[in-house]
ZABAPA-975313 format. One record per residue (C-alpha): x, y, z; residue in one letter. Coordinates in steps of 0.02 Angstrom, whole numbers, padded with zeros to 5 digits, always signed. Example, Ala and Ser with C-alpha at 12.3 -4.5 7.8 and 13.67 -1.06 7.14 Angstrom:
2
+00615-00225+00390A+00684-00053+00357S
END
This chain:
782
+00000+00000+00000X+00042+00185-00019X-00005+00333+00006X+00044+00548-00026X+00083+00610+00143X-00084+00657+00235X-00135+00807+00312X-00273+00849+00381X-00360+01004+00290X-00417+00874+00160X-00526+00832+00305X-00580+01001+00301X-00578+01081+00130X-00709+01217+00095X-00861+01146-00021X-00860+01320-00136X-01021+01240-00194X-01082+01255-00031X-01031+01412+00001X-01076+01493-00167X-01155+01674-00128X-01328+01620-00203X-01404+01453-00265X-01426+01452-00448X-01556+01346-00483X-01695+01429-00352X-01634+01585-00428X-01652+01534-00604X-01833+01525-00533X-01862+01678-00478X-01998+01807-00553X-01927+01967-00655X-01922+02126-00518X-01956+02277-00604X-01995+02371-00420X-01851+02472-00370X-01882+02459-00216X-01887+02281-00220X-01723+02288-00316X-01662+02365-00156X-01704+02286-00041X-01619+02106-00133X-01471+02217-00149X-01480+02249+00049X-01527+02068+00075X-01354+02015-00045X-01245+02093+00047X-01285+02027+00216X-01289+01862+00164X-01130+01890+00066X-01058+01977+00247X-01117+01828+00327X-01026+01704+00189X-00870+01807+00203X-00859+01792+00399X-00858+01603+00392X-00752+01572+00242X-00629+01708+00339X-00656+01578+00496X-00622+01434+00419X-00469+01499+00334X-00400+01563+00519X-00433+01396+00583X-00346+01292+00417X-00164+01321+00518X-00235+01212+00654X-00291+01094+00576X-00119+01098+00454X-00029+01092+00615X-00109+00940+00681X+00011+00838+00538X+00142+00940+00549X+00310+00870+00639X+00344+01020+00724X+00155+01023+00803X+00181+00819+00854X+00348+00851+00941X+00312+00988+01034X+00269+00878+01194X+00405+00744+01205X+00438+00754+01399X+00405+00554+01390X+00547+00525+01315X+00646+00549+01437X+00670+00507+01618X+00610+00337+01692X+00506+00228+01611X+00352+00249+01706X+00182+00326+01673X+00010+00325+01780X-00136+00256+01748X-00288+00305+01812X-00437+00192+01745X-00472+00021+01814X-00429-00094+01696X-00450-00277+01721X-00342-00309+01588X-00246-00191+01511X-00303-00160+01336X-00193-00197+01184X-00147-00078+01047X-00060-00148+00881X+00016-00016+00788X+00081-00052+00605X+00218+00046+00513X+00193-00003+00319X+00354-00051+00238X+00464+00009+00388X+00619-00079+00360X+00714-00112+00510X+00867-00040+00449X+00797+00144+00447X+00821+00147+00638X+00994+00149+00618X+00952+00312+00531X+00933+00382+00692X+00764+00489+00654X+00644+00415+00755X+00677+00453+00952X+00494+00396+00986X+00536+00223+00914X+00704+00220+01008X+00619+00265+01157X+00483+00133+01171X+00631+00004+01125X+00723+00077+01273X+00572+00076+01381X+00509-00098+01325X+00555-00252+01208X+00606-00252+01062X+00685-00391+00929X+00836-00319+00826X+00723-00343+00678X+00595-00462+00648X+00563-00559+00474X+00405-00564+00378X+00328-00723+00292X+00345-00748+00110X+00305-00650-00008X+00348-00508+00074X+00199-00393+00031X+00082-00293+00120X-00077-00388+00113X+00002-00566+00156X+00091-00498+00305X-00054-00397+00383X-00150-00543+00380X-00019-00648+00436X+00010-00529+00564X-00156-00570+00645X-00189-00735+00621X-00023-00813+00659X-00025-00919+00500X+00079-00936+00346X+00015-00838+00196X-00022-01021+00120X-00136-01033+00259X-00220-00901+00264X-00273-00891+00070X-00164-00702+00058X-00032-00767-00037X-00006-00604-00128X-00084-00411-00129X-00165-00484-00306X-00229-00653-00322X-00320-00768-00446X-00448-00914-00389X-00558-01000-00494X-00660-01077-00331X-00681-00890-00285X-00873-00833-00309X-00913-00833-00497X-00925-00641-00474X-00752-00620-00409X-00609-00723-00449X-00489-00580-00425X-00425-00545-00258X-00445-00337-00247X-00385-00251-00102X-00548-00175-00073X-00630-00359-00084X-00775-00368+00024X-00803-00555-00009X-00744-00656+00146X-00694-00835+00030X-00533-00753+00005X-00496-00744+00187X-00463-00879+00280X-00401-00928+00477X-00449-00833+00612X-00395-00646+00634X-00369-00579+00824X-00507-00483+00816X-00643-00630+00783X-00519-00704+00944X-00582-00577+01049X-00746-00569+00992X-00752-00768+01029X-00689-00735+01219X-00808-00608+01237X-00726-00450+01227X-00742-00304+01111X-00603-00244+00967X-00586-00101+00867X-00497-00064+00716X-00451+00068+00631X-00391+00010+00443X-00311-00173+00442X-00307-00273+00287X-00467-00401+00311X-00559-00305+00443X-00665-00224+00316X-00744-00422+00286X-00849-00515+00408X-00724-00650+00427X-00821-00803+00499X-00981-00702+00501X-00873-00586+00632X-00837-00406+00602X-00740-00305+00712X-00842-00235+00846X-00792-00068+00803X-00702-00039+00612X-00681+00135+00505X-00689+00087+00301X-00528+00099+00244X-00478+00291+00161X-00300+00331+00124X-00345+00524+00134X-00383+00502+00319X-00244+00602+00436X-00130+00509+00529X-00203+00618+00661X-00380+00580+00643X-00345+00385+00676X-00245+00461+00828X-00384+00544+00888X-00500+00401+00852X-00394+00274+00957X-00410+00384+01106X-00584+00397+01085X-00598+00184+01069X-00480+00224+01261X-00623+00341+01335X-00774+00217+01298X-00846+00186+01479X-00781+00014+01528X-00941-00093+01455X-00891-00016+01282X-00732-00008+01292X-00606-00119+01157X-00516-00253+01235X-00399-00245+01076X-00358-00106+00945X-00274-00102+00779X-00216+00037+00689X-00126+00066+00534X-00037+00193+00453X+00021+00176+00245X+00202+00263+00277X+00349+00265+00242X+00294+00128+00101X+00205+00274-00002X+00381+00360+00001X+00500+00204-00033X+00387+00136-00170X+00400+00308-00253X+00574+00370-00227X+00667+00215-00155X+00746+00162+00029X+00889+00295+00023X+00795+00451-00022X+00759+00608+00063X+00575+00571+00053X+00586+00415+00143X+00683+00506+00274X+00535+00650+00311X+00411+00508+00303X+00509+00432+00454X+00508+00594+00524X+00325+00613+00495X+00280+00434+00561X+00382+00455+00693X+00305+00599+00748X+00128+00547+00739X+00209+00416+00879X+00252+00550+01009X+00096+00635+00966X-00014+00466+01003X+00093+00420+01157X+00077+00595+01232X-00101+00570+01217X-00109+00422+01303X-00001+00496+01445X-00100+00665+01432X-00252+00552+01474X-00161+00457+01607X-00173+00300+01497X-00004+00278+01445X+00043+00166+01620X-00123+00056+01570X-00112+00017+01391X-00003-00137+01304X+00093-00051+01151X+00146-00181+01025X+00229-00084+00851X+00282-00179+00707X+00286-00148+00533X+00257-00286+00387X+00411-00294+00274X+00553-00172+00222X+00586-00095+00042X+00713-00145-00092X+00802-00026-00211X+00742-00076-00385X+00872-00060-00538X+00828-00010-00703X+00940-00150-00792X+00828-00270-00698X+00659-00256-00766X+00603-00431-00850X+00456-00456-00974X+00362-00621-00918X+00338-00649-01110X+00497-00665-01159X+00518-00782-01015X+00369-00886-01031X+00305-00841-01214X+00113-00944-01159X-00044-00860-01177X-00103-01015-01092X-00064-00931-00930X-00101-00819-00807X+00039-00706-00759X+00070-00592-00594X+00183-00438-00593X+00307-00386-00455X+00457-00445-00393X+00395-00608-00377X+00297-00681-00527X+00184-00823-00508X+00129-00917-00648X-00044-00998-00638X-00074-01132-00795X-00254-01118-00845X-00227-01310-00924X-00189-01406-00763X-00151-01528-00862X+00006-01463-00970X+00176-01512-00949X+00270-01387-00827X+00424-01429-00873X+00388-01401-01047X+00325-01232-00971X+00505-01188-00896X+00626-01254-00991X+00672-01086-01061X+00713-01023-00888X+00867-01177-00828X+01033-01136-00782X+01010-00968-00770X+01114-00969-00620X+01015-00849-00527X+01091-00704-00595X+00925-00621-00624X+00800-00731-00546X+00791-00910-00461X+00639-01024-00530X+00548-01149-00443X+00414-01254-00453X+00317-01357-00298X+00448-01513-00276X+00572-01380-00278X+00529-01225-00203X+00624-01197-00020X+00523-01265+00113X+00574-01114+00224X+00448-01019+00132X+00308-01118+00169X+00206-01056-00008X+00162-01217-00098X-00015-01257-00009X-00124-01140-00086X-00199-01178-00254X-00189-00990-00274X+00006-00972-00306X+00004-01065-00460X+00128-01208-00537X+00283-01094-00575X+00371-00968-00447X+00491-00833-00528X+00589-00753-00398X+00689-00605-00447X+00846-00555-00345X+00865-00397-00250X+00815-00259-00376X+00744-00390-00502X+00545-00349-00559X+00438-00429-00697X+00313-00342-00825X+00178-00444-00913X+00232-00309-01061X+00368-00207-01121X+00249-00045-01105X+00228-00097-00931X+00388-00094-00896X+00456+00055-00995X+00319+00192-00897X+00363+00114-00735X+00461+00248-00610X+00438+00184-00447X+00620+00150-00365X+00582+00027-00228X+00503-00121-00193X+00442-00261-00085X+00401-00459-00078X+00586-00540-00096X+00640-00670+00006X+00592-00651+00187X+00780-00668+00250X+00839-00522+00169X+00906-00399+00265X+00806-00257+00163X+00646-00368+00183X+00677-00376+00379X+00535-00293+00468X+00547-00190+00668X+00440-00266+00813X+00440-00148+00983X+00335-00179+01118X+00295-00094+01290X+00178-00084+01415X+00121-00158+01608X+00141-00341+01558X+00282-00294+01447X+00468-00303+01493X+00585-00164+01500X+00746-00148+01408X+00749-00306+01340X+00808-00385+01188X+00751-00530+01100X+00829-00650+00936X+00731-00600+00787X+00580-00702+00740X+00449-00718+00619X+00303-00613+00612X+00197-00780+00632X+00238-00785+00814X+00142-00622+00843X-00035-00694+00866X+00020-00816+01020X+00082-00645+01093X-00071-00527+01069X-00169-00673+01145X-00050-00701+01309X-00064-00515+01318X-00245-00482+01331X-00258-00667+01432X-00365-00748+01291X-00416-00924+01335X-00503-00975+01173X-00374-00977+01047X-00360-01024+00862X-00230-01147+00784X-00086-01074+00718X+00078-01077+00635X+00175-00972+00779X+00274-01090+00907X+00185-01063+01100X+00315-00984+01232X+00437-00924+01096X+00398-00732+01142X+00346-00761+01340X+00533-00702+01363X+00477-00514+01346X+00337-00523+01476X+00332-00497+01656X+00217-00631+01703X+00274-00779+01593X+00104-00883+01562X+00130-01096+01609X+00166-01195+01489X+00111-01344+01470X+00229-01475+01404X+00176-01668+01362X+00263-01801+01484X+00419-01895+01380X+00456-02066+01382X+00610-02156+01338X+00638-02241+01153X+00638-02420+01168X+00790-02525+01094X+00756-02626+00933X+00734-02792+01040X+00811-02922+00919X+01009-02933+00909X+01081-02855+00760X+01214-02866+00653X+01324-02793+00509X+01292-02833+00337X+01413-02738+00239X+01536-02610+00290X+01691-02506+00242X+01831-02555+00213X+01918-02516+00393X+01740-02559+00505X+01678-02732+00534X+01598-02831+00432X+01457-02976+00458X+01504-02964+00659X+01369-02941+00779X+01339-02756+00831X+01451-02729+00991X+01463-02559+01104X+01624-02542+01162X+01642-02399+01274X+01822-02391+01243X+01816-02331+01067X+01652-02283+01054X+01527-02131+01094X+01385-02227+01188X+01212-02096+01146X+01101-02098+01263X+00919-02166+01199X+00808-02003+01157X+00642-01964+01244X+00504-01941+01138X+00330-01840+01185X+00227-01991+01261X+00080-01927+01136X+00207-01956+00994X+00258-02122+01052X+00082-02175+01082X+00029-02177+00890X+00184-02253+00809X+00277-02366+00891X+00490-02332+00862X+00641-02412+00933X+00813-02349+00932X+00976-02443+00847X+01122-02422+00942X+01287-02420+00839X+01488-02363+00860X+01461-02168+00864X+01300-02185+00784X+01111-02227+00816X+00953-02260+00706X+00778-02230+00753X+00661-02335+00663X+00467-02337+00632X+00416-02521+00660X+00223-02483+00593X+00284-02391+00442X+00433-02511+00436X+00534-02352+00373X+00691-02282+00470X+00654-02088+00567X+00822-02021+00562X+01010-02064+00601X+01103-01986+00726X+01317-01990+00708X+01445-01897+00789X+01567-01848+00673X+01751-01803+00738X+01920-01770+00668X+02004-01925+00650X+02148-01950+00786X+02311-02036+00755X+02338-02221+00856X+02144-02253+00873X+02063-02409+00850X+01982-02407+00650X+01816-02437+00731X+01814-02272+00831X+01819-02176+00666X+01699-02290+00569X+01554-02157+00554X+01403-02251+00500X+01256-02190+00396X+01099-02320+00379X+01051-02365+00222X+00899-02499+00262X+00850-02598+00400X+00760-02756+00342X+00632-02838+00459X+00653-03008+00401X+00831-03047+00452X+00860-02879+00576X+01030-02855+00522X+01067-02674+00482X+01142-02626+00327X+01270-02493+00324X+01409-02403+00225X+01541-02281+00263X+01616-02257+00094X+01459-02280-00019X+01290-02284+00017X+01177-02404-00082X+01067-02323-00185X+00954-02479-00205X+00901-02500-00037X+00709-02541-00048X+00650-02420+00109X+00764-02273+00080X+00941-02220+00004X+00987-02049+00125X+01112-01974+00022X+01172-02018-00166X+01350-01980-00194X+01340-01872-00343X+01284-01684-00394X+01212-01607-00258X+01220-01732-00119X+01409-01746-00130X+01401-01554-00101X+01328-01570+00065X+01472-01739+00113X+01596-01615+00074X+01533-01452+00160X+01507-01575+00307X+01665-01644+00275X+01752-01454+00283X+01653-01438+00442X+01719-01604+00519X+01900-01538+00519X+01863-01353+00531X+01770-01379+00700X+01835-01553+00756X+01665-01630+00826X+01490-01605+00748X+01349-01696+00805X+01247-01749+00647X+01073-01796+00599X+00980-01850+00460X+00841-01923+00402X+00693-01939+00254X+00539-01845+00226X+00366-01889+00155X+00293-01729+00104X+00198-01805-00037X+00050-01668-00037X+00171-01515-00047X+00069-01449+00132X+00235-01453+00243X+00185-01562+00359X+00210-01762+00393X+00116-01861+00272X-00031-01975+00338X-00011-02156+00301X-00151-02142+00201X-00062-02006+00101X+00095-02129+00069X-00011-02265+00058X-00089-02187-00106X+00059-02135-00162X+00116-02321-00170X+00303-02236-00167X+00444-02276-00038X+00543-02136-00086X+00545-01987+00026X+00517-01798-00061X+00651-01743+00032X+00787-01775+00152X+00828-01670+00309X+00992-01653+00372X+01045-01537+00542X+01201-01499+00628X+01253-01461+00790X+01402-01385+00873X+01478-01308+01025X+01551-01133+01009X+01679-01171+01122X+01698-01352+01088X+01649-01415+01253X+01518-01547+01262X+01446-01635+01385X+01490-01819+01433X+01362-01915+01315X+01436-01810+01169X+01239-01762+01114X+01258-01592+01194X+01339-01433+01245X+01414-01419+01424X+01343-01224+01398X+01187-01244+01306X+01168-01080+01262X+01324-01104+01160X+01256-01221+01048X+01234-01170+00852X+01131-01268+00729X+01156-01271+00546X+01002-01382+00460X+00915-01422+00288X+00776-01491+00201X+00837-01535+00026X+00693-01601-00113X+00734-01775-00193X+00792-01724-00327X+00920-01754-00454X+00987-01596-00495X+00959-01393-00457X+00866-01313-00615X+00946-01162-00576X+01103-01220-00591X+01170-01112-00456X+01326-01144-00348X+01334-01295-00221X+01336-01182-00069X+01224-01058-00138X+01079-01201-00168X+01124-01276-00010X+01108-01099+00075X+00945-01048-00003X+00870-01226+00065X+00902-01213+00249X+00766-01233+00376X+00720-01189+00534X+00727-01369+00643X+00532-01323+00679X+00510-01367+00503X+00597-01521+00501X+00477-01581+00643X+00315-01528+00562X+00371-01607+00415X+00429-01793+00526X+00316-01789+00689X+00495-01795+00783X+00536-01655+00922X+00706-01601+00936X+00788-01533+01098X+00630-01606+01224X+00735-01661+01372X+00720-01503+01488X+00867-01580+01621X+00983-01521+01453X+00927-01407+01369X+00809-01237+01470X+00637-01203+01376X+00696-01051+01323X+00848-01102+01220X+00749-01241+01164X+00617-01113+01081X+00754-01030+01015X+00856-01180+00940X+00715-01256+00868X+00642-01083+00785X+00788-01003+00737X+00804-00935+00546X+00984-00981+00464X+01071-00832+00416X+01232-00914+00335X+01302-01039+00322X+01449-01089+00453X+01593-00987+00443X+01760-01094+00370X+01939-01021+00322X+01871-00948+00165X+01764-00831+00267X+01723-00696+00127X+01662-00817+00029X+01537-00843+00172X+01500-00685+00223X+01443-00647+00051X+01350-00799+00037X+01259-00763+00183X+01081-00692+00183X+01046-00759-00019X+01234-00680-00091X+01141-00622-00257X+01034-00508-00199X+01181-00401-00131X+01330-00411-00233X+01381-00512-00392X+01418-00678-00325X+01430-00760-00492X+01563-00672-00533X+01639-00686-00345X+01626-00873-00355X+01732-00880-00527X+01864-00808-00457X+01874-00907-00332X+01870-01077-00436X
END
């Protein structure tokens, strides 16, 4: 969204209609006067009224300043006492539970606070929590990330998968998605406000994408209709208003939005001037809202919780794309932006047929990607309403479904790149009586946001949700319980096993022995009881190695090694890391291979030792000796339905496939190398790092792009490796705190782990092509 900057004598512009001297069509009317004295006295009669039309226009125009002034930075600053001093503010209603206000910043990227403009922002990150910047969910658009905001679920989810959208299922009156859609199909999940409504309490919203629709049948109990022209301060003055409501009226929960500085960075770009007085202006509007509040003696009672939805890319002329010359299909339906989708009206037709123009492109320009390869970090294949093909331009990249299109475009910046950008990253500030003070959190994703809004106002019915429970309690004062499901230990695989093939320097055909002397005994894992309960597993244990295996699915879970830098005057077996290939009921003996896995095992191959894979052996390889002990995992996925989550047996079953869509991998380290006595753990948790991946089956990259950069663009966060196996990583709480458990398990990779060659990394990190030109970077280097 964007908007020219507001001010507020739109609000109040004289109607010269209204105020014209005589109305023409009652005079038009009128009789011929041939009486003087008539004539007279409608001369006398004229000028009073025109005395009396002069006095009020005169008023009006003394009054415009104050109204002018009530946008106008120097007007909003003048009372900015609060932002300084301590950190504490009266309040003098009687709130049972202090009401909630969610504040939204379009298209403030989080890197404009290092701009240093915007002492209101820095002062409610001083005074409260804040997140160093917080990401948004993919695509990184307005619409998507509003609703996201709100609902706590993936744009996928939610049915916003873009700010324009096509859907065929849609009402036969509107299959395009229009901002100003009043049809509730195209929204779906539940929004915070419908939350409220469903606990009984009362919400109000001033402009939100989706609050303009009865969701559910459930409309915000108090909305305004969405007008850009409406001053900043208006909605200001509205809010307080929502505040003053006697306490039967008043809104448990209000939202209010505000178009800048998007207007500005779509226009003129990130680095202008423009953006800068729009931060200024925002910024101001701030100070002006929270003197309000503490003018009212509200600001000690009120939860503040600011964010903004995405950030703003520079756009480059020399990177405007036709989507004709890419796809040259009328057959299609094509979206513009930085992201194209590609919907095939003939379901039916060949895709790859489709793209085949677009391979090995390298991802100079753009990355491609269908469902079975699209990263599963972005969570965006679930929706019928993306479409079959995904063209995703790099930073500055933007696509035109014509050349005239994209010859009269002038805007300079941009939005809805990958969510990990740093120009993408959104701010999150919060602050208030439940709310801590001078705190600082990891960045997270903006799906975590519902679970908070709803442990702020103490909301008991909640909806379901993509966010991960507990992940933000760090910021408040009063951390809500937690409830956590009881763990029970893995059984053994009862029945002795033994070797049937090996490497060259392990044994071969023996029976499986532990020998504590040479190897790294792991203790068995506890699994959530509810887990356990519906399939039954038992645990391999090998030399440095284990396997968990699903006896009903008769498929292994994962494999767990510990990889360390070979040692001189060691017995072979101590260094024999093992990596299962199949596990075959009949017999129980346990296949595996150090050198070269079998790529005909009948329940799974994990890894095949050419293209891609043998990337990955030999980053993890480079990690082995850089960092001297890694503790590895790895294991299949069955994602058959493209929905990123575990498949149902039913699912496989119909599938009548054993081989898994994709294969997940993670690794774990200690920063300073000291772990604890079972090896599966650091002695300092909090020191632990985690590198992980979800890579599709497949048997090459159609992009062609470099090793590390493919393996980069397709890490995960380990949250998505357990929605997408039904495993739980990091349960036992005697090892690892709740807190750093949250944070291990949702954590966003940024780069990969450093090695010697550390510029390489550094520019890899963070998707290398959208910053500088890595192509030409990496020949060099080779």
């Amino acid at each position: 969204m964007s908007s020219q900057r507001n001010v507020s004598v739109d609000l109040h512009a004289i109607d010269e209609e209204h105020y014209s001297v005589t109305d023409k069509a009652s005079y038009d009317h009128c009789p011929l006067i041939k009486d003087s004295k008539r004539t007279f006295l409608l001369t006398i009669i004229a000028a009073i009224v025109g005395a009396v039309v002069t006095a009020v226009i005169l008023v009006i125009i003394l009054r415009l300043p104050k109204f002018e002034n009530l946008d106008d930075e120097t007007f909003l600053n003048k009372d900015r006492h609060w932002q300084s001093g301590k950190c504490e503010w009266r309040c003098s209603a009687n709130f049972t539970v202090p009401p909630l206000l969610l504040i939204s910043m379009d298209g403030f990227q989080a890197g404009y606070l290092e701009r240093e403009l915007t002492p209101a922002i820095a002062r409610i990150y001083e005074c409260g929590s804040h997140a160093k910047y917080m990401y948004p969910s993919y695509p990184s658009k307005t619409f998507p990330n509003h609703y996201t905001i709100v609902t706590g679920l993936y744009p996928e989810s939610h049915g916003i998968v873009d700010n324009s959208i096509y859907d065929e299922q849609v009402t036969d009156s509107e299959k395009y998605f229009k901002k100003n859609s009043l049809c509730s199909d195209w929204y779906k999940g539940e929004p915070i406000w419908n939350t409220v409504s469903k606990n009984n309490r009362k919400s109000a919203v001033f402009y939100w994408p989706g609050s303009e629709v009865s969701i559910q049948g459930l409309p915000p109990t108090y909305r305004m209709p969405y007008n850009r022209t409406t001053p900043f301060s208006t909605r200001i003055e509205g809010v307080i208003n929502w505040l003053r409501l006697p306490e039967a009226d008043r809104p448990s929960f209000i939202a209010m939005y505000m178009e800048q500085p998007d207007g500005e960075g779509h226009w003129w770009g990130p680095y202008s001037d423009e953006v800068n007085s729009a931060l200024i202006y925002v910024d101001a509007m701030l100070n002006y809202l929270i003197f309000q509040l503490e003018k009212a003696e509200l600001l000690g009672c009120v939860n503040i919780v600011l964010v903004s939805d995405h950030g703003m890319q520079q756009l480059r002329d020399d990177h405007k794309l036709v989507i004709s010359d890419l796809i040259p299909d009328s057959d299609i339906i094509a979206f513009d932006g930085v992201l194209s989708r590609i919907i095939l009206k003939n379901k039916s037709a060949d895709i790859d047929r489709k793209m085949e123009k677009l391979k090995c492109k390298e991802g100079v320009l753009y990355r491609v990607y269908e469902k079975r390869s699209i990263p599963q970090r972005y969570h965006y294949t679930r929706s019928n309403r993306i479409g079959e093909i995904l063209i995703e331009g790099v930073a500055g990249t933007s696509f035109f479904k014509t050349k005239e299109d994209a010859n009269k475009e002038r805007v300079r910046g941009d939005h809805g790149y990958d969510n990990r950008m740093p120009t993408m990253r959104a701010i999150f500030a919060a602050m208030g009586p439940y709310i801590k003070s001078r705190t600082e959190i990891p960045p997270f994703q903006n799906i975590e946001l519902y679970n908070l809004l709803a442990d702020l106002m103490h909301l008991t019915l909640r909806a379901p949700n993509n966010g991960t429970q507990g992940l933000l309690h760090s910021i408040l004062r009063d951390r809500p319980e937690l409830m956590e499901v009881d763990l029970e230990t893995m059984p053994e695989c009862s029945a002795q096993l033994t070797f049937r093939s090996c490497g060259e320097r392990c044994p071969s055909g023996k029976q499986l022995t532990t020998d504590g002397e040479y190897c790294t005994q792991f203790v068995t894992p506890l699994l959530p009881m509810n887990e356990g309960s519906k399939r039954r597993r038992c645990a391999v244990r090998l030399c440095n190695a284990s396997l968990y295996y699903d006896i009903n699915n008769d498929v292994a879970l994962y494999a767990e090694s510990l990889l360390t830098h070979p040692k001189k005057n060691t017995d072979e077996r101590a260094a024999c890391t093992i990596f299962i290939n199949e596990l075959d009921r009949q017999n129980e003996t346990i296949c595996a291979d150090t050198s070269s896995p079998d790529k005909t095992s009948k329940r799974i191959t994990l890894f095949a030792n050419d293209g891609i894979w043998n990337s990955l052996w030999e980053l993890i390889e480079k990690y082995r000796r850089h960092y001297k002990r890694i503790l590895f995992y790895a294991g299949p996925i069955f994602d058959y339905n493209s929905d990123g989550l575990l498949d149902s047996a039913e699912v496989v079953n119909r599938e009548n496939s054993t081989e898994p869509t994709h294969i997940f991998v993670i690794l774990l380290r200690c920063v300073d190398g000291k772990w604890t006595a079972d090896g599966k753990s650091c002695l300092d948790p909090e020191l632990t790092r985690t590198l992980s991946f979800v890579l599709p089956n497949l048997s090459s990259d159609f992009n062609c792009l470099h090793p590390e950069e493919y393996l980069f663009y397709n890490t995960v966060r380990i949250r998505d490796i357990e929605l997408l196996t039904g495993l739980e990583f990091f349960t036992d709480r005697t090892v690892w705190p709740l807190d750093v458990a949250l944070r291990l398990r949702t954590a966003i990779n940024e780069e990969l782990w450093q090695l010697e060659d550390r510029e390489f990394h550094r520019r890899l990190s963070c998707g290398s092509r959208d910053y500088v030109d890595t192509k030409a970077f990496i020949s060099r280097k080779l």
